[in-house]
N, C-alpha and C positions, 0 to 999 in steps of 0.2 A: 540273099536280098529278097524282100518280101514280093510276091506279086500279085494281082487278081486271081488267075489262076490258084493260087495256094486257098484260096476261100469256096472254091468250087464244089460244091456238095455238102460241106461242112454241116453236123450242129452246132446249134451254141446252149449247150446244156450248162456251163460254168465258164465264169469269165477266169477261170484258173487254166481252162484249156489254152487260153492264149497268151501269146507273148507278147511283151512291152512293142516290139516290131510289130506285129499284127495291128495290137490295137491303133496303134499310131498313124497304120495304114489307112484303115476304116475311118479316123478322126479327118484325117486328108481327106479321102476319096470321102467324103461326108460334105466338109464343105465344098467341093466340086459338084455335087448334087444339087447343092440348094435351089438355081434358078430351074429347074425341073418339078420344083412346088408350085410352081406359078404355071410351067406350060405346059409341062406334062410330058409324055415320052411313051413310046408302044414298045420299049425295049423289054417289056413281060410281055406282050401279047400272045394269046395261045396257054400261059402259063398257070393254072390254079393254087391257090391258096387255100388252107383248110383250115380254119381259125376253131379249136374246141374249149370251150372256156368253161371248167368245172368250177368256177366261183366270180364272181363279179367282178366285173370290170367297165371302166369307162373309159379312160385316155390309153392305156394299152389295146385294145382290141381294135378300139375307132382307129387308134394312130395305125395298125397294122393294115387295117384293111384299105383307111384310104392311102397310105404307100403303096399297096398292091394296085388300088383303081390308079393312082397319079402315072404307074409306069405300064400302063396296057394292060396288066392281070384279071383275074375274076378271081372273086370271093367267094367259098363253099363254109359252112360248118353250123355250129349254134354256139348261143351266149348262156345256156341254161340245161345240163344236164336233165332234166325233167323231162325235157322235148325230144331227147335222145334214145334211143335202145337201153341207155344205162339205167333209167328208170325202170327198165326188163329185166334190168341183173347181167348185163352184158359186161365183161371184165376188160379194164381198160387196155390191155394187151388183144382182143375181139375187135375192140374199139379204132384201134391204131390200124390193124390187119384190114380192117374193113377200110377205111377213109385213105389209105394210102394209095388203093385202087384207083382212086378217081382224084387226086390231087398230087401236086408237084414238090410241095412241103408243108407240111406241118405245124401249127405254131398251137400252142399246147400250157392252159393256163392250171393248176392242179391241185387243192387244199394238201395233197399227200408229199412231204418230203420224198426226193428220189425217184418221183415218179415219171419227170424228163427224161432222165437218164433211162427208165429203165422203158419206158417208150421207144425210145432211139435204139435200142436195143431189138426193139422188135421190128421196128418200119425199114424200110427200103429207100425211104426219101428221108431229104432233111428233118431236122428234127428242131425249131427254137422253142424253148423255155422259156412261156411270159408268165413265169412265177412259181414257184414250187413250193405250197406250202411256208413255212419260214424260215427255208434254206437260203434261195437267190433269184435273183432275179437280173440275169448278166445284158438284157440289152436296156434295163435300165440305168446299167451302172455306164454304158457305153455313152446315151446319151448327157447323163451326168458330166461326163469327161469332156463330152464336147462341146456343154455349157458354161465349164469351169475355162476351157480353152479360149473360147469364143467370146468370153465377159474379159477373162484376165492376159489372154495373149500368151498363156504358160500354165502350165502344172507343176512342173519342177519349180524348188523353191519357195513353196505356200505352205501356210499356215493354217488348216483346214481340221473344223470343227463337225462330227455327229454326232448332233443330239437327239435324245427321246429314247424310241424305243427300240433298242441295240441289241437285247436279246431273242423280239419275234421278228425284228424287223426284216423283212430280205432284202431289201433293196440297200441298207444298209451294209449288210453283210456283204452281197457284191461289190457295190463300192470300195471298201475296205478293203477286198484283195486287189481291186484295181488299180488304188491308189498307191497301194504298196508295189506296184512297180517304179512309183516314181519317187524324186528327190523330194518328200515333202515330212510336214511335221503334222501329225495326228492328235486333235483332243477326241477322247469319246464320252461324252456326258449325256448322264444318264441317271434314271434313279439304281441305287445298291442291287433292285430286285429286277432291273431292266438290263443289268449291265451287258456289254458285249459277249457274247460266245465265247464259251474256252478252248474251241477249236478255231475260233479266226483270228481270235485274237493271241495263239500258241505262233498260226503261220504269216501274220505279220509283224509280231513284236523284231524278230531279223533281219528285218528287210528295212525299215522305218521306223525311226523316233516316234514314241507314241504315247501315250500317257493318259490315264484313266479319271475323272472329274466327277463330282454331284452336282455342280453349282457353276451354270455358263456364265455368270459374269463375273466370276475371278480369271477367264480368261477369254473373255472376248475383247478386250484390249487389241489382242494380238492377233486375232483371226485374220485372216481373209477371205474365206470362203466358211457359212454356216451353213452346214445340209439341216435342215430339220426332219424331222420323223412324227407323227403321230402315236401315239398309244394305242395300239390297236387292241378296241374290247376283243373280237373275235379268235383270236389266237389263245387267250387266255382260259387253260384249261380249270380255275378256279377264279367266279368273278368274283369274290371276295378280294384275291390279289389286283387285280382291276381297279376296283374301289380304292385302294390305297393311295394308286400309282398317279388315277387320271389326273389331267390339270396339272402333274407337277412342273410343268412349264409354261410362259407364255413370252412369246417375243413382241413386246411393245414398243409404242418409241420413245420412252422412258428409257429402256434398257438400251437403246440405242444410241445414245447419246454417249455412251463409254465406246460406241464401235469406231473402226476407223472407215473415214469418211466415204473408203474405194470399196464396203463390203460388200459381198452378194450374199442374199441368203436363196437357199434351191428349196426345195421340196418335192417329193414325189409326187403329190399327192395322191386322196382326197385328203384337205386338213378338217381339223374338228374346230379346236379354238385354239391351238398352239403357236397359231401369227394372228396378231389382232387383223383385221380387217385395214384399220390405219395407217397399217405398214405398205397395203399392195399400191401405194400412189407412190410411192416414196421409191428414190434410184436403188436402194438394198434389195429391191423386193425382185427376183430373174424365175421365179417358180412357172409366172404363164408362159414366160419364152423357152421354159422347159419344154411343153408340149409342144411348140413347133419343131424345137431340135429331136425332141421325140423321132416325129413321122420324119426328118430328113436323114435320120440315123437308121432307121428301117428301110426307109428307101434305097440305102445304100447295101445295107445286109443283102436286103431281097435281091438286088440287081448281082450284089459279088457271088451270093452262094447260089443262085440258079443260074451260074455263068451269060450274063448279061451284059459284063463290063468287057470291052476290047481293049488290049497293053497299047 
């Protein structure tokens, strides 16, 4: 049986390291968190955070820090590489050695695939991955799940759509393994040149009904839950391929009129133009209620693995 205790120290470098039991824990002790957004809690206090963010960020980093302030913690780190040693040629394995001195855990955002892992590898403290280049991003997929939970009352047995961009996307990718712990049924659309990963898509075709799309409304009839994704130009190692791609989607309320009536659609973002603006009044649109479940799913992290929470 799962307990707080089993989260104590932990990274969370891939939402692979953990089990359907784990997560579901976290989903729980998530929303027991929630009225501690509002009053707050000294159950970090004394605790440091060390946020290093080698690439931009806005609702990951905010949402991290202020879970760390909302539960008594302090904040150490930078948002910009430039401002760091690493401007000096300091190697991020230098980087980790040096910052783990003075902080409790680590939260570790990285353009370089592999490089959470291989962080965690080095450090003596926790280690979270808010983003690895275009591998994953597992505590985004976490809060995903407890938006999906929280709108629909279930994840088992849904109908659940990722569209855009499934090849750079990370957030996508963690999702995907996430989801494939549970009963559910997978579209992934996408353009030909965006399509999913052939490695996430090799380890969840076993686990989950899934099936591969160009064109979301031949099956958004059936959804109930639409993740969308951006095109992200900056991943794209030839903008030529860029050019092709952008714009191949946009979620209007034109298209919407084929949905069913209970749909949510999520988004990580930042979006570009991939959900009109005319959609965010409308009951489909749960992307800003994202960011709140953001920061109360960090809160919970932070609280489980710096052994915080009492059984």
């Amino acid at each position: 049986m799962v307990n707080a205790a089993d989260f104590i120290g932990r990274d969370v470098i891939s939402i692979k390291d953990y089990t359907r039991e784990e997560i579901d824990f976290i989903l729980k002790f998530s929303s027991e968190m929630e009225p501690l957004v509002k009053t707050g809690s000294d159950m970090l206090k004394g605790k440091i955070m060390a946020t290093l963010f080698f690439e931009p960020s806005t609702r990951t980093r905010l949402s991290f820090e202020t879970a760390m302030y909302k539960l008594g913690g302090s904040v150490i780190g930078f948002s910009e590489p430039e401002i760091s040693s690493v401007k000096k040629g300091e190697s991020l394995a230098d980087t980790i050695r040096v910052v783990e001195k003075y902080a409790d855990i680590i939260v570790l955002r990285h353009p370089a695939e592999g490089a959470a892992r291989f962080a965690a590898e080095y450090a003596k403290v926790p280690v979270i991955n808010a983003g690895s280049g275009a591998e994953e991003h597992p505590t985004q997929a976490i809060l995903d799940l407890y938006t999906i939970l929280k709108e629909k009352k279930r994840i088992d047995g849904l109908t659940i759509a990722l569209m855009g961009d499934l090849r750079y996307g990370r957030t996508a990718h963690s999702l995907a393994y996430a989801l494939s712990l549970y009963n559910v049924r997978l579209f992934l659309v996408s353009p030909e040149l965006l399509r999913m990963r052939r490695e996430v898509l090799e380890d969840i075709k076993g686990r989950v009904e899934v099936s591969e799309h160009t064109n979301i409304e031949e099956v958004l009839p059936e959804v109930d839950v639409l993740y969308v994704t951006r095109i992200q130009k900056e991943r794209f190692p030839d903008l030529s391929e860029y050019a092709r791609v952008k714009g191949s989607y946009k979620i209007d309320l034109s298209m919407l009129r084929k949905a069913k009536s209970d749909l949510i659609i999520l988004h990580p973002l930042p979006r570009v133009d991939e959900i009109s603006v005319e959609v965010d009044s409308t009951p489909f649109a749960k992307y800003f209620q994202q960011v709140e479940n953001g920061l109360v799913t960090r809160m919970a992290l932070l609280s489980l693995i710096l052994g915080a929470v009492k059984e």
